[in-house]
VOBA-1610 file (N, C-alpha, C; in pm, whole numbers, padded with zeros to 5 digits, always signed):
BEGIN
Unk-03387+03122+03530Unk-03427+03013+03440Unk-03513+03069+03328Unk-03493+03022+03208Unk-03526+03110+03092Unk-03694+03037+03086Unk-03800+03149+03056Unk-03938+03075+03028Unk-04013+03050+02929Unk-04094+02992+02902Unk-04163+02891+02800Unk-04121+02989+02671Unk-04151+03148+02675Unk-04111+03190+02576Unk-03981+03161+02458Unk-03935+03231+02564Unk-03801+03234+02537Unk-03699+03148+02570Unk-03686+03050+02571Unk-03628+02891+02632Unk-03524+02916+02510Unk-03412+02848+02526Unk-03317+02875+02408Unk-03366+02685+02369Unk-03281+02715+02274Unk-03338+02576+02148Unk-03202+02508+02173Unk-03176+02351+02209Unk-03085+02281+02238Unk-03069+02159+02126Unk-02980+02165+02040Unk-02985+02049+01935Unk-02915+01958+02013Unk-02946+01806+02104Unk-02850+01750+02154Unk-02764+01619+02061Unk-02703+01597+02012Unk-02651+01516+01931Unk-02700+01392+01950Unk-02708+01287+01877Unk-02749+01196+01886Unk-02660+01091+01754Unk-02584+01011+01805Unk-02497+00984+01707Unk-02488+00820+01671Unk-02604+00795+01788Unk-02644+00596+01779Unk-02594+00541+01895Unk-02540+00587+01993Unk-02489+00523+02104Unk-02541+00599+02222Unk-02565+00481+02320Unk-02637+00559+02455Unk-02718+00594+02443Unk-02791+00580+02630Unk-02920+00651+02607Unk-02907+00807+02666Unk-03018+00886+02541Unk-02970+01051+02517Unk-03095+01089+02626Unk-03206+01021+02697Unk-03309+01019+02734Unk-03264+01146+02866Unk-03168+01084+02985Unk-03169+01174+03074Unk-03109+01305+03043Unk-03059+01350+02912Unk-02977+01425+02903Unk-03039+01477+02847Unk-03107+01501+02775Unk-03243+01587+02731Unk-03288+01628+02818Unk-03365+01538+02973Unk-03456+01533+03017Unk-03360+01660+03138Unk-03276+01642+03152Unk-03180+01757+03261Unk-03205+01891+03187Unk-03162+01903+03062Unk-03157+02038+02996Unk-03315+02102+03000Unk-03412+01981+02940Unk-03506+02061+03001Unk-03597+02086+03130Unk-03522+02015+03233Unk-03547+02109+03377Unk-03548+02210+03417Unk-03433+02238+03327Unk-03377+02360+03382Unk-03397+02436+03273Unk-03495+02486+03213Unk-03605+02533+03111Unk-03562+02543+02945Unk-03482+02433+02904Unk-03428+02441+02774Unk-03543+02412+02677Unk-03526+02429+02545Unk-03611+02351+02454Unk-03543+02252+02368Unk-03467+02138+02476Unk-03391+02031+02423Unk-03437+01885+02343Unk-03345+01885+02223Unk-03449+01784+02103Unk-03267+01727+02073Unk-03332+01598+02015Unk-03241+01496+01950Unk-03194+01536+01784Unk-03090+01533+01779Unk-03113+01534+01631Unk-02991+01449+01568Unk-03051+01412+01451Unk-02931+01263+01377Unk-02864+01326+01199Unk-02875+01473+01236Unk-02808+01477+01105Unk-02792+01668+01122Unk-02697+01696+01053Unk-02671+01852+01050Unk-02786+01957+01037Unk-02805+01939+00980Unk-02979+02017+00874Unk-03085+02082+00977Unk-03095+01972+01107Unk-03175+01932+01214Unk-03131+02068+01303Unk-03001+02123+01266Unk-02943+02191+01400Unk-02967+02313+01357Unk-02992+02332+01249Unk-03008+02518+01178Unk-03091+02603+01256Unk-03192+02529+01351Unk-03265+02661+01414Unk-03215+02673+01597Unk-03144+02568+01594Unk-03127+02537+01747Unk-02964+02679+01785Unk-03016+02721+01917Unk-02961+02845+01998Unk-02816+02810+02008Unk-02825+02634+02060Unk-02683+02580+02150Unk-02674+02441+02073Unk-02548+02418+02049Unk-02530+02232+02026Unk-02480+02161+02168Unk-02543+02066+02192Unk-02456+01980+02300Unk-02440+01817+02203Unk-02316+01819+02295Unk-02272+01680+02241Unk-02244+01599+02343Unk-02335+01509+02411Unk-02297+01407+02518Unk-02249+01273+02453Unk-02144+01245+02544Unk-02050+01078+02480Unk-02091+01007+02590Unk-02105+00885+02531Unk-02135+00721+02616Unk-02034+00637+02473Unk-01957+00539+02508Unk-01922+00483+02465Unk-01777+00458+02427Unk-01753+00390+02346Unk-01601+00409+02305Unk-01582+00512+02188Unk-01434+00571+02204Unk-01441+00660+02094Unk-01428+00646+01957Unk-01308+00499+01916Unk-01358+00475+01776Unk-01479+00455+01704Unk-01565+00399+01758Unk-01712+00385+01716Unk-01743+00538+01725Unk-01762+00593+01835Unk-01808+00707+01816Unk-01752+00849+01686Unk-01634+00868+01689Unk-01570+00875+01564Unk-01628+00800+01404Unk-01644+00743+01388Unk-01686+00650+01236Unk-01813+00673+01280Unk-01946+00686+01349Unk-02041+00725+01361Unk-02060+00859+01344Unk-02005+00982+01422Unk-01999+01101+01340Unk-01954+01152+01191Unk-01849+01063+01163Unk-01853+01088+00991Unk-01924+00994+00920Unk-01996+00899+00943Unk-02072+00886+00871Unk-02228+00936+00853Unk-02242+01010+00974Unk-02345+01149+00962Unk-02314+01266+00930Unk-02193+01274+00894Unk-02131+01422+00869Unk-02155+01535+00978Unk-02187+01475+01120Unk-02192+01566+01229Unk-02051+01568+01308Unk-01953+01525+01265Unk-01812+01572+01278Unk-01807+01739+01167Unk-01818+01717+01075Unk-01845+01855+01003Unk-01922+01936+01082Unk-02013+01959+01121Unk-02099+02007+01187Unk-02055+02042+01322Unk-01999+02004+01412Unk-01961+02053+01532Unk-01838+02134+01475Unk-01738+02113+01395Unk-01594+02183+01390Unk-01664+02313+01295Unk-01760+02304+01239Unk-01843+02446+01186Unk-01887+02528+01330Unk-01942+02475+01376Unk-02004+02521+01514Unk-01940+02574+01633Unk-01862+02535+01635Unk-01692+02518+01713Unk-01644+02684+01673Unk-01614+02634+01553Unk-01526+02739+01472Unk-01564+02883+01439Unk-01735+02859+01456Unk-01791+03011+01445Unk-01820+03050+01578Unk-01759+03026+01709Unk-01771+03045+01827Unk-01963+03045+01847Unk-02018+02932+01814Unk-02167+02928+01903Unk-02176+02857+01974Unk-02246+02934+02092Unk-02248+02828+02214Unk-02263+02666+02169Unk-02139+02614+02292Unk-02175+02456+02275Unk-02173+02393+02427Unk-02205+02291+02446Unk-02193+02208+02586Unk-02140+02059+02507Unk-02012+02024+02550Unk-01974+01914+02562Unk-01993+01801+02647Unk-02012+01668+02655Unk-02008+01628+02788Unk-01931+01486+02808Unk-01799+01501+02876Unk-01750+01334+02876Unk-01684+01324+02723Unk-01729+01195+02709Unk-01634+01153+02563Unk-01678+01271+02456Unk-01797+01355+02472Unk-01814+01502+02401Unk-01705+01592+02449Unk-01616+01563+02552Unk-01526+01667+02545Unk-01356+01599+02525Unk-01324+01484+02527Unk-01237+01395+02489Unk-01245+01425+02322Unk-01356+01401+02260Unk-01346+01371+02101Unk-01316+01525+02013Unk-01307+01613+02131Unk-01227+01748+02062Unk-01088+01813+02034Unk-00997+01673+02073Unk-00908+01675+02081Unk-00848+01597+01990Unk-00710+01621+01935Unk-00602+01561+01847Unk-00642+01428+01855Unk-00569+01319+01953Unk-00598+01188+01982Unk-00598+01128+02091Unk-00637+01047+02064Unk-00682+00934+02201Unk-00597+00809+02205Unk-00544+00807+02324Unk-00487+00670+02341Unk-00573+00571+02361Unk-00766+00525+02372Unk-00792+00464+02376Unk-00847+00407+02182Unk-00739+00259+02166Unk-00749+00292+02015Unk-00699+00339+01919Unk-00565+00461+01993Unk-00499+00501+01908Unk-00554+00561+01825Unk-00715+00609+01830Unk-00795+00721+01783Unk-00760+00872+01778Unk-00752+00908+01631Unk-00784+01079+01594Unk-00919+01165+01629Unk-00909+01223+01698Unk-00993+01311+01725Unk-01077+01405+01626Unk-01131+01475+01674Unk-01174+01578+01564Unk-01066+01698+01564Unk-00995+01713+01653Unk-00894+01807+01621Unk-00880+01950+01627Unk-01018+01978+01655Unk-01068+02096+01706Unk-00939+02197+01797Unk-00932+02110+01891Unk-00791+02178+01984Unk-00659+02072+01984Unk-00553+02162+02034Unk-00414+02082+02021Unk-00443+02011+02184Unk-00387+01864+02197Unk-00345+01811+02285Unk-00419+01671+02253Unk-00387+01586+02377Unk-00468+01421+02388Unk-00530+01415+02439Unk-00574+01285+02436Unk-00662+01205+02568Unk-00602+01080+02614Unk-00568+01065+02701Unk-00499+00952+02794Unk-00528+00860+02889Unk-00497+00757+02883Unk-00556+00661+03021Unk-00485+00679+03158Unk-00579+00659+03292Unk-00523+00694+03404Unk-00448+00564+03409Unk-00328+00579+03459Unk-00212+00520+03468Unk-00253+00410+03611Unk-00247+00297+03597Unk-00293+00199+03703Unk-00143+00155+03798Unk-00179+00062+03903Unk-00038+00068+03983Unk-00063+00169+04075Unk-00145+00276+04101Unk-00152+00363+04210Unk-00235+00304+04328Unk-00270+00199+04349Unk-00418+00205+04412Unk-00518+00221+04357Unk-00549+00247+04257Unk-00637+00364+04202Unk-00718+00254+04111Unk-00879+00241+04132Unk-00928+00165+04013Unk-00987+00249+03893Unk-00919+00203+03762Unk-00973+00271+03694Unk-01082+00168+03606Unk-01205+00230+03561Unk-01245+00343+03522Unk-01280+00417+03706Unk-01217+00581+03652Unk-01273+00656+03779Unk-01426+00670+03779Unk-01502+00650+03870Unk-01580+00614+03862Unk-01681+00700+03978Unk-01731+00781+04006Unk-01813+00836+04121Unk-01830+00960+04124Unk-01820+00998+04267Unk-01809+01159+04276Unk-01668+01205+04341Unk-01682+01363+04277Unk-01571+01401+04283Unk-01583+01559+04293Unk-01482+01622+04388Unk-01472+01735+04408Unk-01396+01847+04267Unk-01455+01962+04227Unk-01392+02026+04090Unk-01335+02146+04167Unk-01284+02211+04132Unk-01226+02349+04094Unk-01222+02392+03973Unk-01230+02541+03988Unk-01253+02616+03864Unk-01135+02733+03821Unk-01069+02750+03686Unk-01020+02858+03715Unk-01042+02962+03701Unk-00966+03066+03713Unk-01046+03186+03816Unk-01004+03293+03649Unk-01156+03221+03559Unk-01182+03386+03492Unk-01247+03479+03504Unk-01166+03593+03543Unk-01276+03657+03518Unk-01346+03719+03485Unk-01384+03692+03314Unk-01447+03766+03259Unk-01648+03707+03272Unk-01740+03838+03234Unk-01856+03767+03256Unk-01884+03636+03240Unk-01858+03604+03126Unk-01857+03504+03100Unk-01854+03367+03205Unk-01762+03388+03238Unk-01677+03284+03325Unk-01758+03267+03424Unk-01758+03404+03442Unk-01854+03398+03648Unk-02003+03322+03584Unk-02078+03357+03490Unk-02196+03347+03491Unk-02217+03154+03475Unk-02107+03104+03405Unk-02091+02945+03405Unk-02040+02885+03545Unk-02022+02955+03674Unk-01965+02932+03783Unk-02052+02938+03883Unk-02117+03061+03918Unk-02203+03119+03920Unk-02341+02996+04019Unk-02306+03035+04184Unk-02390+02876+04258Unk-02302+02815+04305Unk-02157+02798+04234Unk-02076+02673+04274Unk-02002+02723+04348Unk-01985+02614+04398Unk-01816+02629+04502Unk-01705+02575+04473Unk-01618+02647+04435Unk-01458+02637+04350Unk-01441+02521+04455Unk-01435+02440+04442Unk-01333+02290+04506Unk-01393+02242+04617Unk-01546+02263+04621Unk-01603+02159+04717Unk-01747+02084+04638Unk-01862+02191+04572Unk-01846+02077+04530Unk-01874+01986+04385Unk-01937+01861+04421Unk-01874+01747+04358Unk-01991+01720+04215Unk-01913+01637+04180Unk-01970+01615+04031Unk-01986+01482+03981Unk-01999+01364+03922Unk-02030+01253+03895Unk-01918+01230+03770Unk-01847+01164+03797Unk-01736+01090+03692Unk-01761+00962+03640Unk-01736+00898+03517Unk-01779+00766+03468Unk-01663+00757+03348Unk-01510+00729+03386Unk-01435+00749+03290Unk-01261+00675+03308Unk-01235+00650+03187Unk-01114+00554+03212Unk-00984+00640+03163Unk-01026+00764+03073Unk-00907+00871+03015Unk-00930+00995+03041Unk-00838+01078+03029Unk-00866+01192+03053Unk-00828+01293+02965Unk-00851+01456+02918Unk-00767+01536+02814Unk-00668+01621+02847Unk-00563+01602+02750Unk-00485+01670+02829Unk-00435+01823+02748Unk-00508+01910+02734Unk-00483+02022+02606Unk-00311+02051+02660Unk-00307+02099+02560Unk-00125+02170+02511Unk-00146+02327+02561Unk-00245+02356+02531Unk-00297+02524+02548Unk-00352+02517+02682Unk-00279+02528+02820Unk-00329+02515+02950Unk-00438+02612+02922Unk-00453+02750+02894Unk-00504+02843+02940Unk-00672+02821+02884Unk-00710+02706+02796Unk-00833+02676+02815Unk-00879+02557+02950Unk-00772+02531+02982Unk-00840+02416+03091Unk-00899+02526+03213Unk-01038+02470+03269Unk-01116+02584+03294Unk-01202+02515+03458Unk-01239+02366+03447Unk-01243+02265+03537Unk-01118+02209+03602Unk-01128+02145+03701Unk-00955+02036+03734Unk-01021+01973+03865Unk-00998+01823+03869Unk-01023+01775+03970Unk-00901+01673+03969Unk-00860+01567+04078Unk-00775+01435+04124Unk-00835+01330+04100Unk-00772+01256+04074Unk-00789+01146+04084Unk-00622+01042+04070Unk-00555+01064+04159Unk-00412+01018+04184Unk-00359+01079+04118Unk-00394+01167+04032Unk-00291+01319+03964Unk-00429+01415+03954Unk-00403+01552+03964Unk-00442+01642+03887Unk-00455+01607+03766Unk-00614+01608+03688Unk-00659+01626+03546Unk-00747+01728+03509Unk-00755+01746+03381Unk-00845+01849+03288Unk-00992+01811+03339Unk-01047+01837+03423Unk-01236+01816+03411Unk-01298+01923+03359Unk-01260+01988+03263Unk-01371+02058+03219Unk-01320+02208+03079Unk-01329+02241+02985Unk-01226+02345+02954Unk-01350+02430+02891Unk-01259+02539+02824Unk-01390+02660+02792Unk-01316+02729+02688Unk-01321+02777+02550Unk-01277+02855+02465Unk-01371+02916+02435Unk-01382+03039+02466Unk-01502+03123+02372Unk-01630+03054+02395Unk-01750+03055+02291Unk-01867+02946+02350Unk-01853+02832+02385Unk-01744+02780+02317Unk-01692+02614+02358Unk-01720+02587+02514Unk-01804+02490+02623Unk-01746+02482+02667Unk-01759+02318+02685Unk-01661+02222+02754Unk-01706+02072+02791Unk-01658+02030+02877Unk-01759+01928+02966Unk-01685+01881+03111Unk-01674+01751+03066Unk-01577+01672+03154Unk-01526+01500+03180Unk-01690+01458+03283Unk-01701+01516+03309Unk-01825+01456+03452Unk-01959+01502+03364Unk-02048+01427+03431Unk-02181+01389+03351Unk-02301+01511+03475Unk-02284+01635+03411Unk-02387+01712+03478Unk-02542+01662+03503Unk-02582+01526+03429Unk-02721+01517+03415Unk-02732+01396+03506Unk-02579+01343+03555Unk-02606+01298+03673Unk-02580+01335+03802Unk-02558+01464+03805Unk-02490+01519+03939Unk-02593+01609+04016Unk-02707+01552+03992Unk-02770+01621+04079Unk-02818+01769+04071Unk-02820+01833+04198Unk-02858+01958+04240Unk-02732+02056+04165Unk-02617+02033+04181Unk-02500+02109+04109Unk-02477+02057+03969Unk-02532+02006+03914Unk-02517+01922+03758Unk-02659+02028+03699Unk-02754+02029+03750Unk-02834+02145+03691Unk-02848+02253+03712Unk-02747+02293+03836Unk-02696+02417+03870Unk-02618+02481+03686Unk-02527+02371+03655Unk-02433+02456+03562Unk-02503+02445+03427Unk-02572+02369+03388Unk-02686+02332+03310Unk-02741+02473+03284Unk-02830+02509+03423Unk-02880+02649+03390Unk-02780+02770+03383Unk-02689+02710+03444Unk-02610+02878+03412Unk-02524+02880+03265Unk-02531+02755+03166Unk-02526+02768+03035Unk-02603+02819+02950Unk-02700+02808+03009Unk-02803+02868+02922Unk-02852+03003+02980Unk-02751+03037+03095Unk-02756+03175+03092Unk-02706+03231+03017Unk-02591+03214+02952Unk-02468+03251+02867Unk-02518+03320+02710Unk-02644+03195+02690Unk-02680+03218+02583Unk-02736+03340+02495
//
């Protein structure tokens, strides 16, 4: 865990929706120097960007361009610096969304889709849930893994779609929920999960800190 010194600097997005309160308050448990910020400018000294989603994505969409922090993540993105996505932060990096018939930021090729009802299955998925990881292995990889246990355990879900990239070889998480889905992917610093680490407990700040090992 990194100390008071040297704590890496966490710009967490803040885009008008949801409360950003526990999600700050996780990053800095686990010894970040995590701050809110509502406009690009804000992020120039910060180590890592995270982007946590609550909400729907058209709003959330027309709320990032009208802060111009859609510019700002696909800059950030694009110059490979560390990022943490989380939830609709890792949905809104994609082409489009079937909720809305929403464009993404476009960052990567593929969608986001609703779980298909008629299974039994209530959606929004909603709880905990067992992940798997796939097996890179470069440092990298291990050091974001690193504590966990490939497919036991579990993580906290709060979600009605899921992403589905075109480019398998970034999907990097995968859990069920009446099919196999994307929970989690990783390009270079990129990385973002479907499940809400800042509610998962003991293994939600497990991967928390081992992001900011990375750094």
């Amino acid at each position: 865990m990194p100390d008071s010194v040297s704590a890496p600097r966490l710009a967490v997005i803040d885009y008008g929706m949801g409360n950003l309160r526990s999600v700050v308050k996780a990053w800095q448990a686990v010894g970040a120097d995590a701050y809110l910020i509502q406009e690009p400018s804000q992020a120039e000294s910060a180590d890592a960007l995270v982007f946590p989603g609550q909400g729907a994505i058209v709003d959330t969409m027309a709320l990032l361009a009208e802060k111009k922090l859609d510019i700002l993540i696909k800059q950030w993105i694009g110059d490979d610096r560390p990022f943490f996505g989380i939830c609709l932060g890792l949905q809104a990096l994609f082409e489009f969304s079937e909720e809305g018939n929403t464009q993404g930021l476009g960052i990567f090729e593929g969608m986001v889709k609703r779980f298909p009802s008629g299974k039994g299955l209530k959606v929004p998925h909603m709880g905990w849930n067992s992940v798997s990881f796939a097996k890179q292995g470069d440092d990298h990889g291990r050091v974001l893994t690193d504590g966990l246990k490939d497919g036991e355990d579990q993580f906290y879900f709060v979600h009605s779609y899921y992403v589905e990239p075109s480019d398998s070889s970034i999907q990097f998480f995968e859990a069920e929920y009446g099919q196999p889905f994307c929970a989690g992917i990783r390009s270079g610093k990129c990385f973002a999960v479907q499940f809400h680490p800042e509610k998962s407990q003991v293994k939600g700040l497990q991967l928390y800190s081992n992001f900011l090992n990375t750094i």
